[in-house]
C-alpha positions in Angstrom: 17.1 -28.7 -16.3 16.9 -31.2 -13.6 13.4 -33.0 -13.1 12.3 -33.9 -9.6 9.2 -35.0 -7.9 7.0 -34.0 -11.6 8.8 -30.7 -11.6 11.4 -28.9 -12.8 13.9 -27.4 -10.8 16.1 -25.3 -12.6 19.5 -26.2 -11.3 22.8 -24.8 -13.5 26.3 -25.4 -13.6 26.3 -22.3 -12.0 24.4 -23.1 -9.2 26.6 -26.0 -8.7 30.1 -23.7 -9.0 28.3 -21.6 -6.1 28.1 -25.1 -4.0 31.3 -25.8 -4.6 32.9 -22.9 -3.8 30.7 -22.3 -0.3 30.7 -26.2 0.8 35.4 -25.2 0.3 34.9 -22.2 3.6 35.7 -22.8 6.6 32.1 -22.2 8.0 29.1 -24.4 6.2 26.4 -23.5 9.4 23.9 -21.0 9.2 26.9 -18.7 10.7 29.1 -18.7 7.4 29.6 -16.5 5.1 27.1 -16.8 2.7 23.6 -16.8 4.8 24.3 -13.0 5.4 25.1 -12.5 1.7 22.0 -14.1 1.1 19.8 -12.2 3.4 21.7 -8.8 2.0 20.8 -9.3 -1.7 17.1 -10.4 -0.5 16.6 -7.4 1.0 18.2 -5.1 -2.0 16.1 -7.3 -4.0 12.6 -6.3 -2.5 13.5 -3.2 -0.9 12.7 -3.8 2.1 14.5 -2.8 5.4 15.8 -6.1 6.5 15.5 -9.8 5.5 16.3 -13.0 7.7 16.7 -17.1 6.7 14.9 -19.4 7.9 15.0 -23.6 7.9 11.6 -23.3 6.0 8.7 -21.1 5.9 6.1 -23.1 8.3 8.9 -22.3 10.9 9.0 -18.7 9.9 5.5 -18.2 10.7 5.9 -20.0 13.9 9.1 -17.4 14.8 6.6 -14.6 13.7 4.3 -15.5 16.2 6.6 -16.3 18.9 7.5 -12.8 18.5 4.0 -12.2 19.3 3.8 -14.2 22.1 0.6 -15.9 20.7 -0.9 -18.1 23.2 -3.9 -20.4 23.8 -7.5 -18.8 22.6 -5.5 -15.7 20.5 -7.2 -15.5 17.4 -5.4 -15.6 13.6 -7.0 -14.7 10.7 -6.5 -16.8 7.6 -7.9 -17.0 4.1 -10.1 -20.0 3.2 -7.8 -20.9 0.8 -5.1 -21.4 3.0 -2.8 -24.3 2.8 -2.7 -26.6 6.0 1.2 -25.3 6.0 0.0 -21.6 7.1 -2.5 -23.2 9.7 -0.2 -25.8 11.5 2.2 -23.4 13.3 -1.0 -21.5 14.9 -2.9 -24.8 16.2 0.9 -25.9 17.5 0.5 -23.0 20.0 -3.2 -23.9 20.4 -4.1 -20.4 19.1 -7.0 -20.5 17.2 -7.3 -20.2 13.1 -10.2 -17.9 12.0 -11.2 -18.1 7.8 -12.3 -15.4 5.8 -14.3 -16.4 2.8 -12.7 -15.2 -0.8 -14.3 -13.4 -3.3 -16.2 -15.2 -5.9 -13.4 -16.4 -8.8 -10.6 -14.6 -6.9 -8.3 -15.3 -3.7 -9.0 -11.8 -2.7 -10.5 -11.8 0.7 -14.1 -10.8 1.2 -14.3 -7.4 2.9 -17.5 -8.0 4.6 -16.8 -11.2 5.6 -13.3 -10.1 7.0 -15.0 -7.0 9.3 -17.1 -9.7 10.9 -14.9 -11.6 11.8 -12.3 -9.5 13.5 -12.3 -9.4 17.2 -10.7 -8.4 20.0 -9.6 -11.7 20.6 -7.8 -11.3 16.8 -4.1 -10.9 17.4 -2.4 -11.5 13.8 -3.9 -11.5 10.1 -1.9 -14.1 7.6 -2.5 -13.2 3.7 -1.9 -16.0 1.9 -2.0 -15.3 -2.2 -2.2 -18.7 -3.9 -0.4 -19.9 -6.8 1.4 -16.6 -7.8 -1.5 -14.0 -7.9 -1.7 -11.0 -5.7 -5.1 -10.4 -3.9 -6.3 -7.5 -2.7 -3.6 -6.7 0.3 -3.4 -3.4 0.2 -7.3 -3.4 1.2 -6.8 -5.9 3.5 -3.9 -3.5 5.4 -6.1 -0.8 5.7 -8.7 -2.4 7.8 -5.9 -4.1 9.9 -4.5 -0.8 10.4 -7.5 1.0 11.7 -8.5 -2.1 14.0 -4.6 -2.5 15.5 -4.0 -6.0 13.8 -0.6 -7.2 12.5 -0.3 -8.3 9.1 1.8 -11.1 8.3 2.3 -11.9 4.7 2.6 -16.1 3.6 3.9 -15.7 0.4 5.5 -18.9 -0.7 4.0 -19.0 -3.8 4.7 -15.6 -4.3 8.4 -14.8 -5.5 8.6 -11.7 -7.2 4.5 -11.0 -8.1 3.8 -7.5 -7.6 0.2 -5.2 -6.7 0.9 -1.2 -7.9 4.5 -1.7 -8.7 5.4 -2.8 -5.4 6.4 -6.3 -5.0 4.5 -8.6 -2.6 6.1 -9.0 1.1 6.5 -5.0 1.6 2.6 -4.4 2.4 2.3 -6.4 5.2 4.4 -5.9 9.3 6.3 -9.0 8.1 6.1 -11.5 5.4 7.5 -15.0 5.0 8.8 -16.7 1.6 9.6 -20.6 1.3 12.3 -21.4 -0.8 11.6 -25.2 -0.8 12.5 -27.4 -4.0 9.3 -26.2 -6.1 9.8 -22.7 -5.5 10.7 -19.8 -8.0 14.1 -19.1 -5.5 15.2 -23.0 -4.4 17.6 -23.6 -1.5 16.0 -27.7 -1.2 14.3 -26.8 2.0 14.5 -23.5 3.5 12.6 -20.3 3.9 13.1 -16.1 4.8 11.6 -13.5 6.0 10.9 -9.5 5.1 11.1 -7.4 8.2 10.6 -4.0 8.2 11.5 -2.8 11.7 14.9 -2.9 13.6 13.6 -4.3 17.0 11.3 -6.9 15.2 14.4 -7.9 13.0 16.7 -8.3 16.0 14.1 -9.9 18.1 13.7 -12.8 15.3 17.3 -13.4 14.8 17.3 -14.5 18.5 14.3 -16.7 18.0 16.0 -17.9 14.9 19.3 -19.1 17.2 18.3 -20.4 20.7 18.2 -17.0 22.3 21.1 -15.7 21.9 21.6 -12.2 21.9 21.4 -9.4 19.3 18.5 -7.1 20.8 19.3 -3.3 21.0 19.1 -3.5 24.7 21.7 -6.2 24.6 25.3 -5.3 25.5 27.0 -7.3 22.3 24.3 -7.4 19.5 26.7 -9.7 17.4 28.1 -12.4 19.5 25.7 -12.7 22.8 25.9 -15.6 25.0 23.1 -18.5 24.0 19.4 -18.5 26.1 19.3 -14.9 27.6 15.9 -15.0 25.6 13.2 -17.8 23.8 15.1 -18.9 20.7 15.0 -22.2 19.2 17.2 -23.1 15.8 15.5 -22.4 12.9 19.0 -21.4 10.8 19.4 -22.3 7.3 23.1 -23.3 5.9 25.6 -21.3 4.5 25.4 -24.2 1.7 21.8 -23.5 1.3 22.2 -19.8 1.1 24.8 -20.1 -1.7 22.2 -21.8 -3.8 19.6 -19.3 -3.2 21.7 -16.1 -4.2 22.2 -17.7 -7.7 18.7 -18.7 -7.8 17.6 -15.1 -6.6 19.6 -13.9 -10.1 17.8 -16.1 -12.6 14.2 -15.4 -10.3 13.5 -12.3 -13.2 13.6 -14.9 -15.9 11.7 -17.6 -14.3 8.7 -15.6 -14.5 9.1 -14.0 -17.7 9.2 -17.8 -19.5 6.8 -18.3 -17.1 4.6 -15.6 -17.8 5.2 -16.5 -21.6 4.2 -20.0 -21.3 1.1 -19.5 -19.2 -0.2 -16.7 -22.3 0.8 -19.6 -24.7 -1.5 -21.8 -22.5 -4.5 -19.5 -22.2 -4.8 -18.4 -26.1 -4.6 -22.3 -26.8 -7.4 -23.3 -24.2 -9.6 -20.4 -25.2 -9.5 -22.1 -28.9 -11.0 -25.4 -27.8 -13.4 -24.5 -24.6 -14.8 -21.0 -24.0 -15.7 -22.3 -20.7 -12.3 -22.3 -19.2 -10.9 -18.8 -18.7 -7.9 -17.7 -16.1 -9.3 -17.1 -12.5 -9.8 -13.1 -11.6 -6.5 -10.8 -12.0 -6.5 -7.7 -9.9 -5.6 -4.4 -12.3 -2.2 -3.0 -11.4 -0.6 -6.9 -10.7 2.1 -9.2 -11.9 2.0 -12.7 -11.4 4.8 -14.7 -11.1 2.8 -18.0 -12.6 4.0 -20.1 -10.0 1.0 -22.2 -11.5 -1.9 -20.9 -13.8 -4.9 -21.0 -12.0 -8.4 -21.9 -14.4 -11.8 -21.6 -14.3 -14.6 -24.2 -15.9 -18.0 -22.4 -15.4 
């Protein structure tokens, strides 16, 4: 157990093996061999259709909504909870951030509040659960579905928490993870993305690596030449990677301890104070207990 910045990272011998071994290949970019492993066992792990790295999460929202094309006056849809990391990458392309209010003693989203404040002007609708706990997404989907808005998923707290048996990231068109230093799945700095359609996956991998080619229409889908489309370079290392496969095996028994410590913590506080209690837990949800969240009425 490795202590950093007042937390623990939980950094093995095993993790470092994996360095050692994937920093020895001839490839250490975000073109060797362990990114694509990576990305594979991300998307066996949440069953989702395809998965793609990222240098960091903030960046993955931005590629979300270059795929978009948001521009100037488009409007996004945030919780009021938000962190100023979801909000930066829509203000950076001078869209517009709209805030929902939450339910009282929850980070669900208010339903009422939400249908007001949809418009036609509303082009994209972040979720962003806080601190582990699931809020009420699949609610939230519906609506979007019936008005035509996306749903992107920010769920960098979020690392293996589950609403109805169905783990967090697969409700939403895409979702976005960081795996930065304090997360439950560490690479240092990076982030991924859940994609559940072909075109969008493609389409991202090209925004991911200045343009170059890998869309269907596209004559060679692996290897394309560099700036047939927008793309920037938002890759993350084949070093990187190789940290966050062994990280993605120990992810189950993060949250179990986890989950064990934070019970140990609420039976304890309930003993000195009955005014401190655990904030509002949805029926049908696991929580990863990225943090336990309290509270004093």
């Amino acid at each position: 157990m490795k202590k950093l910045d007042n937390c623990y990272v939980n950094i093995t011998d095993n993790d470092i093996e994996y360095i050692n071994v994937s920093i020895k290949d001839k490839m250490i970019s975000g073109k060797g061999p362990y990114t694509p492993l990576f990305e594979e066992k991300l998307a066996h792990y949440f069953g989702t259709n395809y998965s793609l790295t990222c240098s960091n999460a903030t960046l993955g929202i931005l590629m979300v909504l270059m795929l978009l094309e948001i521009k100037e006056g488009d409007e996004i849809i945030l919780p009021a909870t938000a962190p100023i990391m979801s909000v930066l990458p829509i203000i950076s392309l001078k869209a517009k951030p709209v805030f929902v209010d939450n339910e009282e003693n929850s980070f669900n989203f208010c339903i009422k509040d939400l249908s007001k404040k949809i418009t036609k002007k509303t082009k994209l609708l972040m979720n962003v659960p806080m601190w582990g706990y699931s809020n009420n997404i699949d609610e939230i989907v519906k609506i979007c579905k019936l008005k035509g808005v996306k749903v992107l998923e920010d769920n960098s707290h979020c690392h293996g928490s589950k609403l109805n048996n169905s783990y967090l990231g697969g409700f939403g068109d895409y979702s976005v993870f960081s795996t930065h230093e304090r997360k439950l799945i560490t690479t240092g700095e990076g982030g991924f993305l859940l994609i559940k359609n072909e075109v969008d996956y493609l389409k991202l991998k090209e925004i991911r690596s200045f343009g170059e080619a890998y869309s269907i229409e596209s004559n060679d889908q692996q290897y394309g030449s560099y700036g047939l489309f927008l793309g920037l370079n938002f890759k993350l290392s084949s070093i990187n990677s190789a940290i966050g496969i062994t990280q993605l095996d120990k992810l189950e028994w993060k949250i179990k301890k986890r989950t064990e410590n934070a019970n140990y913590l609420k039976t304890n506080i309930l003993k000195i104070s009955s005014k401190i209690s655990e904030i509002k837990i949805l029926d049908n949800s696991i929580n990863n207990y990225y943090s336990l969240a309290l509270l004093v009425f």
